[in-house]
CHARMM internal coordinates of N, CA and C (Angstrom, degrees):
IC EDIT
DIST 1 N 1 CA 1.4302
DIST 1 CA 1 C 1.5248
ANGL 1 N 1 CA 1 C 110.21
DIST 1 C 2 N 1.3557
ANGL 1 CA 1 C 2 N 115.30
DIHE 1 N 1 CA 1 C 2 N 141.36
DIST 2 N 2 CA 1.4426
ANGL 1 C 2 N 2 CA 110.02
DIHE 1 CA 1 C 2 N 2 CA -178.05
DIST 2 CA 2 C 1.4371
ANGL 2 N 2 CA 2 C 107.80
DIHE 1 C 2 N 2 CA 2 C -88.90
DIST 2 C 3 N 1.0201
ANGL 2 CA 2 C 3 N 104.53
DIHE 2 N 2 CA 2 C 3 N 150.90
DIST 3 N 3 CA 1.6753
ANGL 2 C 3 N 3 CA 107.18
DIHE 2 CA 2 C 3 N 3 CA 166.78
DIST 3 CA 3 C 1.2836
ANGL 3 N 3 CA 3 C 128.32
DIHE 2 C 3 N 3 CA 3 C -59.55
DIST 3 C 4 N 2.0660
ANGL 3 CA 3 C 4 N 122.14
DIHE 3 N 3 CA 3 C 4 N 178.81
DIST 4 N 4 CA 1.1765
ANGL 3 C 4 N 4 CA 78.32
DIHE 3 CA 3 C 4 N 4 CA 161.82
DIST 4 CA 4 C 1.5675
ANGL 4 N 4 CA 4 C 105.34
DIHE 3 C 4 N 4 CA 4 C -127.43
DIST 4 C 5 N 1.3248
ANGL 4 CA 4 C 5 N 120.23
DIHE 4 N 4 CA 4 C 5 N -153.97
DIST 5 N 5 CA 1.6471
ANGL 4 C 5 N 5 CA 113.48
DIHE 4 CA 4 C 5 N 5 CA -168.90
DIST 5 CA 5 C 1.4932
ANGL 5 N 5 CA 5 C 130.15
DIHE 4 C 5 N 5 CA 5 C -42.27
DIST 5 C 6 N 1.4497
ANGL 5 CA 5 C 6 N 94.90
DIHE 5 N 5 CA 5 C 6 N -53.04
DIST 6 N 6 CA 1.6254
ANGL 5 C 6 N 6 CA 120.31
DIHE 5 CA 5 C 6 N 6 CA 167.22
DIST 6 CA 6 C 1.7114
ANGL 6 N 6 CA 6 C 98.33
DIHE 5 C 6 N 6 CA 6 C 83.76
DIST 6 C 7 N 1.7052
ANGL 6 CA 6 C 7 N 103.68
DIHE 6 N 6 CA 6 C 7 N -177.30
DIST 7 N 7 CA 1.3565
ANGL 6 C 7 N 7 CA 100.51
DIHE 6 CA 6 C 7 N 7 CA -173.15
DIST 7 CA 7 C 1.6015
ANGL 7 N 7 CA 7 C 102.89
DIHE 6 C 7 N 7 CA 7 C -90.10
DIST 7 C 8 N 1.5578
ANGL 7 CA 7 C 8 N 143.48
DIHE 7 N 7 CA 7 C 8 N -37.23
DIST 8 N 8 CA 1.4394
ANGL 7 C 8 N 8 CA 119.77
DIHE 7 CA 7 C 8 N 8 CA 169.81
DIST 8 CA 8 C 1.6104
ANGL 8 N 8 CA 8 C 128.93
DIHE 7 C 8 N 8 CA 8 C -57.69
DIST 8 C 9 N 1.8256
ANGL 8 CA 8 C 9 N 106.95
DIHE 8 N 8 CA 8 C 9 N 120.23
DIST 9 N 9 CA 1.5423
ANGL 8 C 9 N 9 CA 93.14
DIHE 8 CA 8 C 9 N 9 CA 150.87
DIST 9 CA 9 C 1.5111
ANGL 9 N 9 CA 9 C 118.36
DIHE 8 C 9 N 9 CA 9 C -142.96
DIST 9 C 10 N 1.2898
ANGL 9 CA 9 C 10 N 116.52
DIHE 9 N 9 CA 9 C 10 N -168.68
DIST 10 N 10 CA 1.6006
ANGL 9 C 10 N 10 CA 133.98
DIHE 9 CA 9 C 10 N 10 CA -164.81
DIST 10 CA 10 C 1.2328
ANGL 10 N 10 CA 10 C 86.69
DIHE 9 C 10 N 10 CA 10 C -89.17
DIST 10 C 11 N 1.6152
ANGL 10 CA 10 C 11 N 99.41
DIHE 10 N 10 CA 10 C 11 N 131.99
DIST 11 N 11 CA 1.6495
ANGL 10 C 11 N 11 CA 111.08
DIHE 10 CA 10 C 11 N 11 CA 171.33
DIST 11 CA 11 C 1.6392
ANGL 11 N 11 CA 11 C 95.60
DIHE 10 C 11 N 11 CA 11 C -138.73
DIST 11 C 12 N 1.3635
ANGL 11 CA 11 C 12 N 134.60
DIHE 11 N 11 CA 11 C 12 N 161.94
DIST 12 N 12 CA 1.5909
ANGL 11 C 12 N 12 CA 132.21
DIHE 11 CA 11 C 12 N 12 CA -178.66
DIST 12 CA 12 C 1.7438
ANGL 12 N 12 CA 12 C 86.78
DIHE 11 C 12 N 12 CA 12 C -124.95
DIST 12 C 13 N 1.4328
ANGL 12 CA 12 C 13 N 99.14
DIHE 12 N 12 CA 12 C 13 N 133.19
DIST 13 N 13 CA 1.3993
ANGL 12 C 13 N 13 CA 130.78
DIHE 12 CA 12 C 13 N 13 CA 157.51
DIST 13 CA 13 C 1.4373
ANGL 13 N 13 CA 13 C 109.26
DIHE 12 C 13 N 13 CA 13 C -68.79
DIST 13 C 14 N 1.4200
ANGL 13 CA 13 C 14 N 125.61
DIHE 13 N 13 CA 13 C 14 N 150.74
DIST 14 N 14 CA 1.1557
ANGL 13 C 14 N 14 CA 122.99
DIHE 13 CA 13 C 14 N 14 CA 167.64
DIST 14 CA 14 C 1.6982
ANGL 14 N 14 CA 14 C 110.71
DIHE 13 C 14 N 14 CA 14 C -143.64
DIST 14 C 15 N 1.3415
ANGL 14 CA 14 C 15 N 124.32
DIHE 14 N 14 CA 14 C 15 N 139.79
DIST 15 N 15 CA 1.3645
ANGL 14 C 15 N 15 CA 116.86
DIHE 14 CA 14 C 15 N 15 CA 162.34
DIST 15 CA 15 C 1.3751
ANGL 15 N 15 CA 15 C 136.82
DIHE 14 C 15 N 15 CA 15 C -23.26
DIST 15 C 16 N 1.3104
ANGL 15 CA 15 C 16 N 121.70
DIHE 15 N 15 CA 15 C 16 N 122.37
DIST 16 N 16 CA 1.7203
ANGL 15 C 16 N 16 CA 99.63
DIHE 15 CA 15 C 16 N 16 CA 177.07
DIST 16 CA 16 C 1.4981
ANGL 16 N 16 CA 16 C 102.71
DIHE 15 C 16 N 16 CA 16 C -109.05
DIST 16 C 17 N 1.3056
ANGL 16 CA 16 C 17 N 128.13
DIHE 16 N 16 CA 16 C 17 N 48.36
DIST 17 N 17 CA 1.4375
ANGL 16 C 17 N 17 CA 133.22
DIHE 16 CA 16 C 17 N 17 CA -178.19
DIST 17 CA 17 C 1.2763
ANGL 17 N 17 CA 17 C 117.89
DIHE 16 C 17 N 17 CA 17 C -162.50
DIST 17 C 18 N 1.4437
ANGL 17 CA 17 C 18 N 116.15
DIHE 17 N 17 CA 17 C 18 N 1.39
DIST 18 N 18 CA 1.6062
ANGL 17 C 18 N 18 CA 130.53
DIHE 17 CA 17 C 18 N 18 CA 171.51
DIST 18 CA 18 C 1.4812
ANGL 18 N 18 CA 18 C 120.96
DIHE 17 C 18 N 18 CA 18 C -89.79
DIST 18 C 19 N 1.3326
ANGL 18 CA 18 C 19 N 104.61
DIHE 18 N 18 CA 18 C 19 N -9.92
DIST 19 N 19 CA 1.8223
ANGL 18 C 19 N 19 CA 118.93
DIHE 18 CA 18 C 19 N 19 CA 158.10
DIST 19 CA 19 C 1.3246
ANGL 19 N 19 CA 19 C 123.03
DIHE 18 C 19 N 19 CA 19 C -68.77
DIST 19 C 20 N 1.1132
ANGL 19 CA 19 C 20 N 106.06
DIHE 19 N 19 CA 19 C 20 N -47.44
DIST 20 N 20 CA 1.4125
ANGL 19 C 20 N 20 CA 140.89
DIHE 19 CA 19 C 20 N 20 CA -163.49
DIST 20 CA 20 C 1.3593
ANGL 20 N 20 CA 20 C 115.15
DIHE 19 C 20 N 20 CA 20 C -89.75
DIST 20 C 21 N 0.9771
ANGL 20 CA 20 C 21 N 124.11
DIHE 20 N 20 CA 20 C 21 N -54.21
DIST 21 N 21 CA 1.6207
ANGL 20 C 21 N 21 CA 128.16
DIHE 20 CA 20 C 21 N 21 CA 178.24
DIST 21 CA 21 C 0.8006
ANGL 21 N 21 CA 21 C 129.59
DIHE 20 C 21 N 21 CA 21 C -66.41
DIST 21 C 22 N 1.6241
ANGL 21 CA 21 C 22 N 136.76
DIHE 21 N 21 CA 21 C 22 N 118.55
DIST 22 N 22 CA 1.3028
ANGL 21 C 22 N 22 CA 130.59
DIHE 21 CA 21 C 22 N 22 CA 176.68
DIST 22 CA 22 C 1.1998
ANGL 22 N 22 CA 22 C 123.58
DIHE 21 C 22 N 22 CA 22 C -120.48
DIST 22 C 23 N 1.4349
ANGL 22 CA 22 C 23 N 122.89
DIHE 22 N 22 CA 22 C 23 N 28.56
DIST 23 N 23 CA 1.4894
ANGL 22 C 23 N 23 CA 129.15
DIHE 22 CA 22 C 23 N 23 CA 117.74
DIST 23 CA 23 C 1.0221
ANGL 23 N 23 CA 23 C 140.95
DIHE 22 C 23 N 23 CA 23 C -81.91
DIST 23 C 24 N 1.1238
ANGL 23 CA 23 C 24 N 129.33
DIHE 23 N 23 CA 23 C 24 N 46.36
DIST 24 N 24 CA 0.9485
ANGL 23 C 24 N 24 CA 165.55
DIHE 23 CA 23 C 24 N 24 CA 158.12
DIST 24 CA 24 C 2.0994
ANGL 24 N 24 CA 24 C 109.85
DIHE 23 C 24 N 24 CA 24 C -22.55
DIST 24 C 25 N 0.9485
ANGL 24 CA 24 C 25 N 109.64
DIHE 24 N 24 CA 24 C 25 N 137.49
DIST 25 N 25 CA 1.9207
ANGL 24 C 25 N 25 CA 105.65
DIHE 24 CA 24 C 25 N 25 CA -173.69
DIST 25 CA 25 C 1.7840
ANGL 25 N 25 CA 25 C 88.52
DIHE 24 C 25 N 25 CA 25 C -89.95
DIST 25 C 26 N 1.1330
ANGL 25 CA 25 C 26 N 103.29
DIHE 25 N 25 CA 25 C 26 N -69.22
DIST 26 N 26 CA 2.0057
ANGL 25 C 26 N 26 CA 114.50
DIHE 25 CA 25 C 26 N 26 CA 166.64
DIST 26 CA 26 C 0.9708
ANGL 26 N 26 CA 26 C 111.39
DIHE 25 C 26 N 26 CA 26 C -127.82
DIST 26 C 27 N 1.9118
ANGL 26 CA 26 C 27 N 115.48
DIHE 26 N 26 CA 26 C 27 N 144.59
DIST 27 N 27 CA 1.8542
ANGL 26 C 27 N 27 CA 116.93
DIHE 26 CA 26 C 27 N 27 CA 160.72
DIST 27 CA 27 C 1.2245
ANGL 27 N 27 CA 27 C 124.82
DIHE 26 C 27 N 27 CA 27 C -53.87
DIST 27 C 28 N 1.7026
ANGL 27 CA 27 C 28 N 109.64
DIHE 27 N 27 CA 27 C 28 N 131.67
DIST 28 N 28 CA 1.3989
ANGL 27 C 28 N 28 CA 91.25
DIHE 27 CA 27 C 28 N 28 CA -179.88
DIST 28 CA 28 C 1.6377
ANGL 28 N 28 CA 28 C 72.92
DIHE 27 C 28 N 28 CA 28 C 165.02
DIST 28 C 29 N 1.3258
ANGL 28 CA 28 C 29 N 121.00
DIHE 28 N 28 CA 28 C 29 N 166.82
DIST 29 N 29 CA 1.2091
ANGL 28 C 29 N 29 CA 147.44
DIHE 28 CA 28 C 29 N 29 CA -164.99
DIST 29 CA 29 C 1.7420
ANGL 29 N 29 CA 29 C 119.64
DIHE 28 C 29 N 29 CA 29 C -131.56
DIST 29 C 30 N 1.2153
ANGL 29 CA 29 C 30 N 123.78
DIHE 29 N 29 CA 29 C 30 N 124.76
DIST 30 N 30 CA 1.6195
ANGL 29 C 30 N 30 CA 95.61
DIHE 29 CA 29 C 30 N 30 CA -162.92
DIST 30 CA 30 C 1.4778
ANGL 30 N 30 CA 30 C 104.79
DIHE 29 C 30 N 30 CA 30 C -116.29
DIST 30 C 31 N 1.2322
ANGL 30 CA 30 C 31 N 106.17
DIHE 30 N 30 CA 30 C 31 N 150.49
DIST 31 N 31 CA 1.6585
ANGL 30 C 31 N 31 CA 108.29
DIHE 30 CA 30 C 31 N 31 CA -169.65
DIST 31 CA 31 C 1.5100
ANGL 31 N 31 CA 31 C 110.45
DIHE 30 C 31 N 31 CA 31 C -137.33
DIST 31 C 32 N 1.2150
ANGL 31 CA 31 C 32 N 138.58
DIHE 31 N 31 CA 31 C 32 N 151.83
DIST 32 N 32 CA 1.3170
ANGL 31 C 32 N 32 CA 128.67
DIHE 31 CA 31 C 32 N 32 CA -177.79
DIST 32 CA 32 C 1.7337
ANGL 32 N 32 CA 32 C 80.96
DIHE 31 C 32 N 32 CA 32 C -135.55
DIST 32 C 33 N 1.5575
ANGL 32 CA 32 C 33 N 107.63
DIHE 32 N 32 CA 32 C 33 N 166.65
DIST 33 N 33 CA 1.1720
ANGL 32 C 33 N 33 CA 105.43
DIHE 32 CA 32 C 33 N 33 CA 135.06
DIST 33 CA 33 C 1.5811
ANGL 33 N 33 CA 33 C 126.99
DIHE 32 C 33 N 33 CA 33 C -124.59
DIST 33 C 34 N 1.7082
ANGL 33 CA 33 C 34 N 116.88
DIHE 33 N 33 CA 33 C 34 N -161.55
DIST 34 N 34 CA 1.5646
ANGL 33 C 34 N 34 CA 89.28
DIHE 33 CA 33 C 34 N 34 CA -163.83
DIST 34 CA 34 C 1.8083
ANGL 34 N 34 CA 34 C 75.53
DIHE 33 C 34 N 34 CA 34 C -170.85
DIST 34 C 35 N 1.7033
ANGL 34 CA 34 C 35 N 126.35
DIHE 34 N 34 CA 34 C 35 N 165.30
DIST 35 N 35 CA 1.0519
ANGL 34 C 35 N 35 CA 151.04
DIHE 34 CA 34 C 35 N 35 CA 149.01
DIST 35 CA 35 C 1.3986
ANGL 35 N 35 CA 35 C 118.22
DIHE 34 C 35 N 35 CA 35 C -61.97
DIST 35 C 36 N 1.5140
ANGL 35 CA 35 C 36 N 117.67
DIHE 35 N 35 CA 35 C 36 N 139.48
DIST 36 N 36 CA 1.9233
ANGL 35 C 36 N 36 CA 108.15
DIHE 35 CA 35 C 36 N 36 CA 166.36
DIST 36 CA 36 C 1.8775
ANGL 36 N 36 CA 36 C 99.28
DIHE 35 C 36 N 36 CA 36 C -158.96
DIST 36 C 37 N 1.2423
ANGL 36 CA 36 C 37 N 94.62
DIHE 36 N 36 CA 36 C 37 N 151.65
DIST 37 N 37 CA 1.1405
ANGL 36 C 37 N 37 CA 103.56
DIHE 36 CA 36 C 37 N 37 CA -153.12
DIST 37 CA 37 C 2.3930
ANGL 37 N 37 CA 37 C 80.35
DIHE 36 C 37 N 37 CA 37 C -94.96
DIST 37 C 38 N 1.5843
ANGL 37 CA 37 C 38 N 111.59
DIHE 37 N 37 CA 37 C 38 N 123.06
DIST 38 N 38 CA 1.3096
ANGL 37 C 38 N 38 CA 95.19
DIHE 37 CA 37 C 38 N 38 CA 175.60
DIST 38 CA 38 C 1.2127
ANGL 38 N 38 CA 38 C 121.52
DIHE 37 C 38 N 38 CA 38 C -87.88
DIST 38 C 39 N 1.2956
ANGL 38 CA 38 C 39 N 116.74
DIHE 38 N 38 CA 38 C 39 N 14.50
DIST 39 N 39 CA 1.6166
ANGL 38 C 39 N 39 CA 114.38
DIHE 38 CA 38 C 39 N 39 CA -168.06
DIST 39 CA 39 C 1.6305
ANGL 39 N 39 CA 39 C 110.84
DIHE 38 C 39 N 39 CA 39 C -110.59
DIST 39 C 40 N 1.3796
ANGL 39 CA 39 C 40 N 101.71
DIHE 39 N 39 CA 39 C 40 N -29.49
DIST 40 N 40 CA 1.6914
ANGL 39 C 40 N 40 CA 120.15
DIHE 39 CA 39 C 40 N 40 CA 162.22
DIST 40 CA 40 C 1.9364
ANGL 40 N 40 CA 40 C 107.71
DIHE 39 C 40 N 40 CA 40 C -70.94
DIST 40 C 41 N 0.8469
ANGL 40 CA 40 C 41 N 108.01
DIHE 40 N 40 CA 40 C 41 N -38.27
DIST 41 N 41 CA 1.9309
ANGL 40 C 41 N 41 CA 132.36
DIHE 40 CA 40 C 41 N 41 CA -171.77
DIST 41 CA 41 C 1.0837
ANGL 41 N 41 CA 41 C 138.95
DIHE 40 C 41 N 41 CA 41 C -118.33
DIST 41 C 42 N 1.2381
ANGL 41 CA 41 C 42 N 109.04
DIHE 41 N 41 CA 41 C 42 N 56.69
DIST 42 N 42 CA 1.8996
ANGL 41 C 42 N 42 CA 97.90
DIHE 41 CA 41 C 42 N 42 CA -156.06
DIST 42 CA 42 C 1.6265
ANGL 42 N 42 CA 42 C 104.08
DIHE 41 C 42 N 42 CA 42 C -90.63
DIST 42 C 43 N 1.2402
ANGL 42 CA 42 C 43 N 108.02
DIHE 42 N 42 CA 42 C 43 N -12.97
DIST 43 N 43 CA 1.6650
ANGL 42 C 43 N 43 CA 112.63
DIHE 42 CA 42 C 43 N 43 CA 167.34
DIST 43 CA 43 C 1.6134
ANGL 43 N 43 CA 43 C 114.81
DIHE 42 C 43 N 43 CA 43 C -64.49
DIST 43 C 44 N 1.5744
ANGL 43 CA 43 C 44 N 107.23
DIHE 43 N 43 CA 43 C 44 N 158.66
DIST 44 N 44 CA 1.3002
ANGL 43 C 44 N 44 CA 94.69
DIHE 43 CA 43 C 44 N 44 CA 159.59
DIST 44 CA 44 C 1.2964
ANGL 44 N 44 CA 44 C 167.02
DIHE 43 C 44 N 44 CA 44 C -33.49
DIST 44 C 45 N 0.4621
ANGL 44 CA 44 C 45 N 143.22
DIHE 44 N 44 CA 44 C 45 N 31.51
DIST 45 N 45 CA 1.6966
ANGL 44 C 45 N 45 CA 149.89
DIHE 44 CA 44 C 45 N 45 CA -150.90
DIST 45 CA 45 C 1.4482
ANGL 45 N 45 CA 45 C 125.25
DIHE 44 C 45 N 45 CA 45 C -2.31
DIST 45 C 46 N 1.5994
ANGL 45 CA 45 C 46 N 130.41
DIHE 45 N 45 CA 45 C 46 N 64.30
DIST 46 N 46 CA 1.7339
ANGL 45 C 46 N 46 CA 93.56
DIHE 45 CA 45 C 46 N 46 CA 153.15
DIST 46 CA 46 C 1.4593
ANGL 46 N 46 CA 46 C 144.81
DIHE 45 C 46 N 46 CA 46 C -130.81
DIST 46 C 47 N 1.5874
ANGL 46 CA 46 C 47 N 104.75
DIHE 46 N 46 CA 46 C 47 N -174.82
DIST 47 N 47 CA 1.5233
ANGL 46 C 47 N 47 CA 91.34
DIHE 46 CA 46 C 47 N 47 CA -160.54
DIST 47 CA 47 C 1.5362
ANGL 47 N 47 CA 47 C 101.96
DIHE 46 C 47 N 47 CA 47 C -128.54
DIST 47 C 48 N 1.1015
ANGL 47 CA 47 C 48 N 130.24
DIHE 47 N 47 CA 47 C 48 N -164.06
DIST 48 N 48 CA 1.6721
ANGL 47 C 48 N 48 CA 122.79
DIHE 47 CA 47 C 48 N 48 CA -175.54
DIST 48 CA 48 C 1.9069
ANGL 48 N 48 CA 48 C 98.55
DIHE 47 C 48 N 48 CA 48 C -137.28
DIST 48 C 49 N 1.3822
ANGL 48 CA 48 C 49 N 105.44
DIHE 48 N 48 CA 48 C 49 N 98.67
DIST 49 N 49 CA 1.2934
ANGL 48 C 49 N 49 CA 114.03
DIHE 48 CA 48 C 49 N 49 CA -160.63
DIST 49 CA 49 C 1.4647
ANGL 49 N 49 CA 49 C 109.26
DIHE 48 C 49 N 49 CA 49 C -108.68
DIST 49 C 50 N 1.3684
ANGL 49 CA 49 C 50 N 137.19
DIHE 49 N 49 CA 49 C 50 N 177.91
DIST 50 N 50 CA 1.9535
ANGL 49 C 50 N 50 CA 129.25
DIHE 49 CA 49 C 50 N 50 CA 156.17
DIST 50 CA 50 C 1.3080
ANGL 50 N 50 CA 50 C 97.64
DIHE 49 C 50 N 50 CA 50 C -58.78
DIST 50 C 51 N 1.7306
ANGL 50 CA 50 C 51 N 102.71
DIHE 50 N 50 CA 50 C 51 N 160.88
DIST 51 N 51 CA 1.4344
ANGL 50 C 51 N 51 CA 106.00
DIHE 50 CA 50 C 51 N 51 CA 160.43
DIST 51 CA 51 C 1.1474
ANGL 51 N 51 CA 51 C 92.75
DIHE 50 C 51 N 51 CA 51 C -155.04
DIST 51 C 52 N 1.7640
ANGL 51 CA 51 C 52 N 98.09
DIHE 51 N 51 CA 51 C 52 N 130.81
DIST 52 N 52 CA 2.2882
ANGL 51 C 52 N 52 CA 102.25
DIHE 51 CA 51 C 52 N 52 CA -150.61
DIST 52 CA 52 C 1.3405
ANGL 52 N 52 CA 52 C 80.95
DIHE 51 C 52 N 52 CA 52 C -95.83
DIST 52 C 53 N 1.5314
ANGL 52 CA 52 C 53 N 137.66
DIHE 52 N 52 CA 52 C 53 N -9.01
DIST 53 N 53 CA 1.4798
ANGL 52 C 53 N 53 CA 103.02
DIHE 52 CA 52 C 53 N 53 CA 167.32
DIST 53 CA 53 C 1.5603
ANGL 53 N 53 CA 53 C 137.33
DIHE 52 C 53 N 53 CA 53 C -109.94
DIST 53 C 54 N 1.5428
ANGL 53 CA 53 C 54 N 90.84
DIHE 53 N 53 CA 53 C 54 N 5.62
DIST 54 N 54 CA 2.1531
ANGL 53 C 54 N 54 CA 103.55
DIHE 53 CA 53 C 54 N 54 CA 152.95
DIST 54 CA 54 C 1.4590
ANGL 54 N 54 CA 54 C 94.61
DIHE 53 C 54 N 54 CA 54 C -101.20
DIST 54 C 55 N 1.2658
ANGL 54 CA 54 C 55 N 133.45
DIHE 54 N 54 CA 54 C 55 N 8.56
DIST 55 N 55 CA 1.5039
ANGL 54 C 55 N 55 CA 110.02
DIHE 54 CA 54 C 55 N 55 CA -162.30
DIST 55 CA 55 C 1.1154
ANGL 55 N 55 CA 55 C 140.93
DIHE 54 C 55 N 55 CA 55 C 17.18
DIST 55 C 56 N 1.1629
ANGL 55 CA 55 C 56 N 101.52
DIHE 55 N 55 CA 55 C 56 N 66.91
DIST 56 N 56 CA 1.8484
ANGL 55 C 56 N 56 CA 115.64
DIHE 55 CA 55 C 56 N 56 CA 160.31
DIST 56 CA 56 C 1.3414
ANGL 56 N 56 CA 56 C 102.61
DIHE 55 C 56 N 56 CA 56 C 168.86
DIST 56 C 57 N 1.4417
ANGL 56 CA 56 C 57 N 119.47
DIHE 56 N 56 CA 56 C 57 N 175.48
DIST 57 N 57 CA 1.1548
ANGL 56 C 57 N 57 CA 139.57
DIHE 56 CA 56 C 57 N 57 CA -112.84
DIST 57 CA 57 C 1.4402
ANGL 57 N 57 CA 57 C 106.96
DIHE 56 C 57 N 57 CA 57 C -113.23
DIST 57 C 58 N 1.8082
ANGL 57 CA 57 C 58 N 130.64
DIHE 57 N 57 CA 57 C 58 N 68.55
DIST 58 N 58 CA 1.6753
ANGL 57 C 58 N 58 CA 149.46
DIHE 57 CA 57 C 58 N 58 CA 167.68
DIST 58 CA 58 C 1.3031
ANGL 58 N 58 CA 58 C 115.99
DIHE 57 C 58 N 58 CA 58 C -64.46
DIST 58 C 59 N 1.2999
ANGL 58 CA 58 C 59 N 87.34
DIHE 58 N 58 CA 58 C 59 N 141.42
DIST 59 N 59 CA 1.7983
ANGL 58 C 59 N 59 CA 87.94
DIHE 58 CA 58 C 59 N 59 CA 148.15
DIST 59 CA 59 C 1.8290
ANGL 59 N 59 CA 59 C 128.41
DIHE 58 C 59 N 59 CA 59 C -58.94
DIST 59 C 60 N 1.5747
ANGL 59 CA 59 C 60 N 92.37
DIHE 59 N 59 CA 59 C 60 N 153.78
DIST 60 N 60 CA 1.9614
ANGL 59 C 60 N 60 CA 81.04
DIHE 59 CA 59 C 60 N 60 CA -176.64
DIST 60 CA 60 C 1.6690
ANGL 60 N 60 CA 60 C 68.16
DIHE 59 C 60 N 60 CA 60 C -147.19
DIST 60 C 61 N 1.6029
ANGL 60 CA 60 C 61 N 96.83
DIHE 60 N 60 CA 60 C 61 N 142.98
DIST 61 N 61 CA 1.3818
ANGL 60 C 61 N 61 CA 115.80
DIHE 60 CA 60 C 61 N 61 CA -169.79
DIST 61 CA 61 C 1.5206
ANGL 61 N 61 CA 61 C 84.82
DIHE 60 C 61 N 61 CA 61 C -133.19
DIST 61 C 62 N 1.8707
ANGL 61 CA 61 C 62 N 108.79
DIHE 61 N 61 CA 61 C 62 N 150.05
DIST 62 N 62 CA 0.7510
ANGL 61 C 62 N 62 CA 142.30
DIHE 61 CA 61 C 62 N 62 CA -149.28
DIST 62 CA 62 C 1.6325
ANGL 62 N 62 CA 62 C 92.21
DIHE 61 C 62 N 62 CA 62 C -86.75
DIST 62 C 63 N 1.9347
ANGL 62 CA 62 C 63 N 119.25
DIHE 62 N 62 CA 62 C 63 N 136.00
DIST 63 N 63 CA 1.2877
ANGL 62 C 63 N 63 CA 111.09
DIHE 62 CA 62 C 63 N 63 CA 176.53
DIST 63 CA 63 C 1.6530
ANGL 63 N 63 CA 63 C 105.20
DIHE 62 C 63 N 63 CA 63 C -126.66
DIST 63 C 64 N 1.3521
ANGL 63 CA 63 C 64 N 120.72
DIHE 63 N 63 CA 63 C 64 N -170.77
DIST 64 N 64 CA 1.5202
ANGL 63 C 64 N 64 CA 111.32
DIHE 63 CA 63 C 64 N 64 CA -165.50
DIST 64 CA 64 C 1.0738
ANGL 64 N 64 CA 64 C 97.78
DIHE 63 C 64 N 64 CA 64 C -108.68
END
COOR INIT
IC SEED 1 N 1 CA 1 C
IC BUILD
């Protein structure tokens, strides 16, 4: 029997300054992904993560 969805899932973070920036170290956009619980979180998600292509350390807000 399969399970069923449950309340954790995979959502991908994304840069909010890798659009925008054009100092840029290399092109490219940075994304992680990550676990979230939706019943504790049903808002967006964000967090303040690296980003190897501004190099250093943004927010990356949660995308769909």
């Amino acid at each position: 029997m399969a399970k069923t969805k449950g309340s954790r899932i995979i959502i991908t973070l994304e840069c909010t300054m890798c659009r925008t920036n054009e100092n840029q170290r290399t092109k490219g956009v940075s994304r992680y992904t990550t676990m979230k619980n939706r019943k504790n979180s049903p808002t967006r998600l964000e967090i303040k993560k690296f980003c190897r292509y501004c190099n250093q350390h943004l927010n990356h807000k949660e995308i769909k």
